[in-house]
C-alpha positions in Angstrom: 89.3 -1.3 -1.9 89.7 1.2 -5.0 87.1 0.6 -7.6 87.0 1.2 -11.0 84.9 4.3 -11.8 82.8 3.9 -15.4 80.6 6.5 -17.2 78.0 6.2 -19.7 75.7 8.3 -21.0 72.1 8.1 -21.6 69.1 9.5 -23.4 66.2 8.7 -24.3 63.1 6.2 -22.8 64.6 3.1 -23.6 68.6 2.7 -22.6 70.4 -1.0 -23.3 72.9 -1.5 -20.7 75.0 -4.6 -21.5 76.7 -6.6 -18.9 79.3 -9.0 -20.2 77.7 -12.0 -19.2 80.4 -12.8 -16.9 80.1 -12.4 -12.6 80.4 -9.4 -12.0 82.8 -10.1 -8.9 85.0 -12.8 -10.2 84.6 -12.9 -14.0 83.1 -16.6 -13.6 80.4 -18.0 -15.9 77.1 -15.9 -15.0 74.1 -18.2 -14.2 72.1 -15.9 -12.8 70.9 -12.1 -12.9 70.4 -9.7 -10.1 67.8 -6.6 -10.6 68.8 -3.4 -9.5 66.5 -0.3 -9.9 68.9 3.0 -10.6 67.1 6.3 -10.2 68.2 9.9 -10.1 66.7 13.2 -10.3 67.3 17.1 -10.8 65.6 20.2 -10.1 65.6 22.9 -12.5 63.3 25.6 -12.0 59.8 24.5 -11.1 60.3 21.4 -13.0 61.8 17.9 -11.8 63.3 15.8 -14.4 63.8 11.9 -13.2 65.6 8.9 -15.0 65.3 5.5 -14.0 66.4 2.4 -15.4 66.5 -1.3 -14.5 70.0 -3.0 -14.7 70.2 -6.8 -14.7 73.3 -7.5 -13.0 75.0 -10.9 -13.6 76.8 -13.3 -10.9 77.8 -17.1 -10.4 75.6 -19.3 -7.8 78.3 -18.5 -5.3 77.8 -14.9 -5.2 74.5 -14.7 -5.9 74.4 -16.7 -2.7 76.5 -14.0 -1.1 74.7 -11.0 -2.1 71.5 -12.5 -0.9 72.9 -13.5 2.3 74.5 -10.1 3.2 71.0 -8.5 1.6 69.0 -10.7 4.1 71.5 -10.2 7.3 70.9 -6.1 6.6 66.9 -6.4 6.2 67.2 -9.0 9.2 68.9 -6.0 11.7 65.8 -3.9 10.6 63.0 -5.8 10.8 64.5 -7.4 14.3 64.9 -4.1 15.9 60.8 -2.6 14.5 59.9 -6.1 15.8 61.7 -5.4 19.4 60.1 -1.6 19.3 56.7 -3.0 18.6 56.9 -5.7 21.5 58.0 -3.3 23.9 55.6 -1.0 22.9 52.4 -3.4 23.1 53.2 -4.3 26.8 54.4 -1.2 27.7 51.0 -0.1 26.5 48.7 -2.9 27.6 45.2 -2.0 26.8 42.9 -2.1 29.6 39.7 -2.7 27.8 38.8 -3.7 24.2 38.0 0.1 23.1 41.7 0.9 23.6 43.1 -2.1 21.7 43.3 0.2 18.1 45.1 2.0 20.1 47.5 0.2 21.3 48.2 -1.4 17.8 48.9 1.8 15.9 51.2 2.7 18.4 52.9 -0.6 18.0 52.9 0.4 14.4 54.5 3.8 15.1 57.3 2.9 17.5 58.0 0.0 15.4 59.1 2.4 12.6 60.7 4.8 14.7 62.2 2.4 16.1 63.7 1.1 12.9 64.7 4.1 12.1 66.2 5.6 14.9 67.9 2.5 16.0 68.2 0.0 13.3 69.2 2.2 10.8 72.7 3.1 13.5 72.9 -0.9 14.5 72.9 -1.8 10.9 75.8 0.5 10.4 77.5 -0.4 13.3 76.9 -4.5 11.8 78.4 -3.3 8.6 81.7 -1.7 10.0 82.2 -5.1 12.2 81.8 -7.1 9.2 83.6 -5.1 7.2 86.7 -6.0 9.3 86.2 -9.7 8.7 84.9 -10.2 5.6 86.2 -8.9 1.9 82.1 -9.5 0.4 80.9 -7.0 2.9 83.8 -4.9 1.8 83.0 -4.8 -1.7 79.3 -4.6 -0.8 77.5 -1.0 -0.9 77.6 0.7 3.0 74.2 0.2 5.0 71.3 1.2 2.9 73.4 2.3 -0.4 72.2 1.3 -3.4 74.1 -1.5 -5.3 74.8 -4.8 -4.4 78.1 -7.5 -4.4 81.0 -6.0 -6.4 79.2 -3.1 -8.2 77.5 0.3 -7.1 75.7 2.5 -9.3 74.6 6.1 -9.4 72.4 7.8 -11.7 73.6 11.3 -12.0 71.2 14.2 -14.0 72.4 17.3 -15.5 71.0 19.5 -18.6 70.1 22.7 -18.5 67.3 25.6 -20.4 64.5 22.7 -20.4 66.9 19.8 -21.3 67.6 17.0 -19.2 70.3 14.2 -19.5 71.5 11.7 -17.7 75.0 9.7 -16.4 75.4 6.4 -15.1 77.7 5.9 -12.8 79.1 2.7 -12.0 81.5 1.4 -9.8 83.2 -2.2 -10.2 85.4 -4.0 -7.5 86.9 -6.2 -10.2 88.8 -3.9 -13.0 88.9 -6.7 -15.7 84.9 -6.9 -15.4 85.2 -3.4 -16.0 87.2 -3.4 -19.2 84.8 -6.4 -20.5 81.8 -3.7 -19.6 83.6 -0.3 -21.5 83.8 -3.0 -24.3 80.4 -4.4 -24.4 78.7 -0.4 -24.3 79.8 1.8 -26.9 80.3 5.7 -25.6 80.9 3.9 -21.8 84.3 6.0 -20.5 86.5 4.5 -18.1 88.1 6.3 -15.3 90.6 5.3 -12.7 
């Protein structure tokens, strides 16, 4: 789905980013807020500038619902598959005596996290493409581990240059009206696309 690209620009410690208090996926009433931590960083030199902000994304009940859902199914792959590694692993390993039992739990611990990363992290991606097919959420929904959530991905980009460091949000909508309510709402926000 093409999605509308907006820029804004910011400096200094304290940013206000204003969300049209709207849904962010279907322009609804917004009852609730979603918190989304945005963070980029750039080398320059021996020094490493980073900018993080907070954004406090609004929905409706419904999608609030859906973008906690589809948050839970993708931390559910995950966790299942560390849980699977660190069964495995415990009776594959079955301490003989009580000295070795440490043992066996740390590597529990270890194969459970390679195991999530090795193979969760390539099932969750696989769960993503099926349920992209089938459902238009999981579409508009940021791939896998991508940062975002329901209808809006963000992106902190840093540039600057002879000790001075700046930085660019990003962010892209699924719905273009939200995104002509949010160019409105920030002063200096440019729209693209």
């Amino acid at each position: 789905m093409a999605r509308t690209e907006v820029h804004l620009f910011v400096t200094g410690p304290t940013v206000t980013v204003a969300f049209p208090s709207r849904c962010i996926y279907c322009m609804e009433p917004a009852e609730a807020n979603k918190s989304i931590l945005v963070s980029g960083s750039k080398t320059m030199g021996k020094t490493k500038y980073t900018s993080r902000l907070k954004l406090a994304v609004p929905y409706c009940r419904k999608h609030q619902r859906q973008d906690r859902r589809i948050s839970l199914v993708k931390l559910g792959v995950i966790l299942l598959v560390m849980l699977a590694s660190a069964i495995v692993t415990s009776i594959w390993l079955k301490p003989i005596d009580t000295s070795t039992v440490l043992l066996t739990i740390l590597a529990a611990v270890f194969y459970a996290i390679l195991g999530g990363a090795c193979i969760g992290i390539p099932l969750l991606c696989l769960v993503n493409l099926i349920a992209m097919i089938f459902s238009k959420p999981w579409r508009d929904s940021p791939f896998a581990l991508g940062q975002g959530s329901l209808g809006f991905m963000p992106k902190m980009q840093m540039a600057g240059g002879r000790g001075v460091s700046a930085s660019s949000l990003v962010l892209k909508f699924t719905d273009p009206d939200y995104a002509n309510a949010f160019v409105q709402a920030n002063p200096g926000a440019i729209k693209r696309r």
